[in-house]
C-alpha positions as CSV (number, residue, x, y, z in Angstrom):
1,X,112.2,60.1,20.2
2,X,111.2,58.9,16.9
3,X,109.5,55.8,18.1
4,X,107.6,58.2,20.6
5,X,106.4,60.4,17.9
6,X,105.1,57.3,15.9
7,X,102.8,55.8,18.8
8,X,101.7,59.4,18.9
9,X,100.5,59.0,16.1
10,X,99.7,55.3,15.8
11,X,97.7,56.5,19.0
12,X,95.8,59.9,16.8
13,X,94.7,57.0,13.8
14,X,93.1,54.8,16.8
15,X,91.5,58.0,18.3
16,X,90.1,58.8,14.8
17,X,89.1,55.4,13.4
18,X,87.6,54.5,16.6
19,X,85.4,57.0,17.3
20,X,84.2,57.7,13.5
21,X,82.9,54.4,13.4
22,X,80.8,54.7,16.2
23,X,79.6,57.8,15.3
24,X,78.2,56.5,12.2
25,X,77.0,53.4,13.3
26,X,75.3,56.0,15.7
27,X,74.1,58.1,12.7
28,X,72.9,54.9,10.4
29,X,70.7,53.5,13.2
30,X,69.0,56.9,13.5
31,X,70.2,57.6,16.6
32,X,69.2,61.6,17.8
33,X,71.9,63.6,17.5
34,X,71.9,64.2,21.5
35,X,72.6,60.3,22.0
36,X,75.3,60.6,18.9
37,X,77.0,62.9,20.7
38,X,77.1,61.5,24.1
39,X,77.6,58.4,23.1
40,X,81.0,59.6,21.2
41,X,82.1,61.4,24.7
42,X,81.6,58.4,26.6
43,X,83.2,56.6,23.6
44,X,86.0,59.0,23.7
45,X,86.7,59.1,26.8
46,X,86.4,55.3,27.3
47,X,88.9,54.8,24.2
48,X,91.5,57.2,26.3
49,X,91.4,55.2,29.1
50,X,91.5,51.9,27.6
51,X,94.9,53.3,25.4
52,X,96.5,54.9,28.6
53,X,96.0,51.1,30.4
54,X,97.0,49.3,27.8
55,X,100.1,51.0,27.0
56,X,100.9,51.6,31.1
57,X,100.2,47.6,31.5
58,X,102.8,46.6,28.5
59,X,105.6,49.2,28.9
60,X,105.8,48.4,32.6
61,X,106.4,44.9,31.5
62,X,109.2,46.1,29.2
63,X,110.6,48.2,31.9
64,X,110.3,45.2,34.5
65,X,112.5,43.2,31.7
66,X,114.6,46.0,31.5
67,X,115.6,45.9,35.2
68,X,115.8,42.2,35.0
69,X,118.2,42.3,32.5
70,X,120.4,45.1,33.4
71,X,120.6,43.0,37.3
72,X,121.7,39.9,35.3
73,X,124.4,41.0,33.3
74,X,125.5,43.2,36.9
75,X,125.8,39.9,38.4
76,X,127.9,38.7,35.4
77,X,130.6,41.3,35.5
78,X,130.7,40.6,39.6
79,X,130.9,36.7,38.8
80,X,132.8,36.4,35.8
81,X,134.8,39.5,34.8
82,X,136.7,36.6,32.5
83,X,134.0,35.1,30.5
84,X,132.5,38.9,30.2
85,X,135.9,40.3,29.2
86,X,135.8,37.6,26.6
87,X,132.4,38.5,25.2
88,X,133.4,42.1,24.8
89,X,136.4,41.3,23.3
90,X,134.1,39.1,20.8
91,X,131.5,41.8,19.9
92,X,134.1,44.6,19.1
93,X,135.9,41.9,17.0
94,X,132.4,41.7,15.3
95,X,132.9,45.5,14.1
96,X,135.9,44.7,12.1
97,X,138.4,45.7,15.0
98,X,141.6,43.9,15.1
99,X,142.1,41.4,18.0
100,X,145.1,43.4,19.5
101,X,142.5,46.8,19.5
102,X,139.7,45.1,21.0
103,X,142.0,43.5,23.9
104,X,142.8,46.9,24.6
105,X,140.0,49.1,24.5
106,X,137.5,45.7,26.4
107,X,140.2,46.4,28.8
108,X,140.2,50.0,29.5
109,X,136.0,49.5,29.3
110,X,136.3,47.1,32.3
111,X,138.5,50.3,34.3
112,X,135.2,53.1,33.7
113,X,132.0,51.4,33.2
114,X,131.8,48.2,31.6
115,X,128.0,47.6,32.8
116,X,126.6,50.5,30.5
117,X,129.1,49.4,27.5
118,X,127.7,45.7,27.9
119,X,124.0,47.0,28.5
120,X,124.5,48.9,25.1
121,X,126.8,46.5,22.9
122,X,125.1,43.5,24.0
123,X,121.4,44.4,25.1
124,X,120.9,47.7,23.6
125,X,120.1,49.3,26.6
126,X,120.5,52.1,28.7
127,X,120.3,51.9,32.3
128,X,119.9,55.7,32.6
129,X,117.3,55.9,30.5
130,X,114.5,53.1,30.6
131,X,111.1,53.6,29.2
132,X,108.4,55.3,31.5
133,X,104.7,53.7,32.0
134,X,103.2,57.1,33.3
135,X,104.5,58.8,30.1
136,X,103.9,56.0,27.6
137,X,100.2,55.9,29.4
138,X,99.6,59.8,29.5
139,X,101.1,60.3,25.6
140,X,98.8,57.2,24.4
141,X,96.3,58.7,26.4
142,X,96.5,62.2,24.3
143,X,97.0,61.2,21.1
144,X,93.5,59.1,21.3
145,X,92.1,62.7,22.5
146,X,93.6,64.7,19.9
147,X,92.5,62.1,17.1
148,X,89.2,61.4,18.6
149,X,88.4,65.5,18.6
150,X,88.1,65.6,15.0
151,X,85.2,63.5,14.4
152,X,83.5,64.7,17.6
153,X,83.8,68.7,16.4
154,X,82.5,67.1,12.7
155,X,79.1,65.9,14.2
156,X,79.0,68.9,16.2
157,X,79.1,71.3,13.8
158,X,77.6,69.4,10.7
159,X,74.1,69.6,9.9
160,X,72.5,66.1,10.2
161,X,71.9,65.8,6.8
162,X,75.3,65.9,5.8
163,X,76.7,64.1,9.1
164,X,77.7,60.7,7.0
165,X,79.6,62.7,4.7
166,X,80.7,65.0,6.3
167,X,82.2,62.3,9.5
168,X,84.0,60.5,6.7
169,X,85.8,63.3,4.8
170,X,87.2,64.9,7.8
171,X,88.2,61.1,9.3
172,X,89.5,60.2,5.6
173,X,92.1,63.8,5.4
174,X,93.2,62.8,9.1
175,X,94.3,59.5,8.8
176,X,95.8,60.5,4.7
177,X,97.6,63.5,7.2
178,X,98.9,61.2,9.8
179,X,99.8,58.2,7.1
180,X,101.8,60.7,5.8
181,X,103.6,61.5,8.9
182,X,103.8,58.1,10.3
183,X,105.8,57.1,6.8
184,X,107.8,60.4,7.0
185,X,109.5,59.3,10.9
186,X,109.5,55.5,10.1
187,X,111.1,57.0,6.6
188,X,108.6,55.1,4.3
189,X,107.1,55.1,0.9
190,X,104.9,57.6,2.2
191,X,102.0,57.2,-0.5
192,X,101.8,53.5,0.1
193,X,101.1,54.7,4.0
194,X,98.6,57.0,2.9
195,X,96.5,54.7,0.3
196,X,96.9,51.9,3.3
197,X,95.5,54.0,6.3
198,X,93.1,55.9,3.8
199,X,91.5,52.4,2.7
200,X,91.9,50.7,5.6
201,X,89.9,53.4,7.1
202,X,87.1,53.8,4.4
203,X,86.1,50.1,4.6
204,X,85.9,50.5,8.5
205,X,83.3,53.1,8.4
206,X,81.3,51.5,5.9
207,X,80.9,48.5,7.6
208,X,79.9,50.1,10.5
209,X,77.4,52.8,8.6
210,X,75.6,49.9,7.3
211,X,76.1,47.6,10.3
212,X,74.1,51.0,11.6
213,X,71.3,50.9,8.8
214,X,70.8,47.4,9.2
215,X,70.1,47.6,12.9
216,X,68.4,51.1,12.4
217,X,65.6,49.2,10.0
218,X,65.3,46.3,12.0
219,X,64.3,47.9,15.2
């Protein structure tokens, strides 16, 4: 759950970042404020889809992996209950449990369910509950929406004099908001989160603003 809620969020500061940038590049090369705004829907939008692929394509890999491992070690407690026995025996030693405990409790495992107790001691895996593509894909998918909406409603609604400003404040308090959120589930120094996002994020959109300006006076 807590590694969910942190690509949610990893997923919100690419939506942001993203989509800022390219609104002020946008904005320094003088673009009208119809193509700024269509140009961050399409950018949007585009950014969505790449994040829902992406994450579909590598958690469907990790899932696939999953399933290959969980038939392997099947096959191992089919083909050798000893040598598996043995392992078990091995790992629970590992704990601190005496020899004589772990004989007896890798024994009564191998009379219930010894696949999900070696999936879990060995792997750490569950076979009931492997990671979803379609999930990953839809919640990577959302959380570039919901970050991307911020700087979209901040060149909406600013006046164009004030866009630059006004695109980097709002896209500087998000990603402070979400460093701070991202260090509170990971359980992190969360200032050192925020000062890292924050500065990451404020050299970004300066290179692009003047990457803008630059092409903006040249053409």
């Amino acid at each position: 759950m807590l590694n969910r809620l942190r690509a949610g969020v990893l997923g919100a500061n690419d939506g942001i970042v993203s989509v800022s940038a390219m609104l002020l590049g946008m904005v320094g090369a003088g673009a009208e404020d119809s193509v700024v705004v269509t140009a961050g829907i399409a950018s949007t939008i585009a950014g969505a889809m790449s994040m829902a692929l992406g994450e579909y394509v590598s958690v469907s890999a990790q899932r696939d992996t999953e399933r290959m491992l969980i038939d392997k070690e099947r096959g191992e407690l089919r083909d050798m209950p000893v040598e598996e026995h043995g392992e078990l025996v091995g790992i629970l030693r590992g704990y601190g449990i005496s020899s004589e405990t772990a004989e007896a409790a890798a024994g009564e495992i191998g009379k219930s369910d010894p696949l999900r107790v070696h999936l879990k001691l060995e792997l750490g895996l569950d076979h009931n509950d492997l990671v979803s593509p379609w999930n990953a894909a839809l919640a990577s998918a959302l959380s570039f929406l919901v970050g991307a909406v911020l700087p979209m409603l901040a060149i909406i609604l600013s006046p164009d004099v004030a866009e630059p400003a006004v695109i980097t404040a709002v896209t500087l308090v998000a990603l402070g908001a979400t460093g701070a959120i991202s260090a509170t589930i990971a359980g992190t120094d969360r200032l050192r989160s925020v000062v890292r996002l924050v500065t990451g994020g404020a050299a970004g959109l300066a290179v692009t603003y003047g990457v803008g300006l630059l092409f903006g006076t040249a053409i």
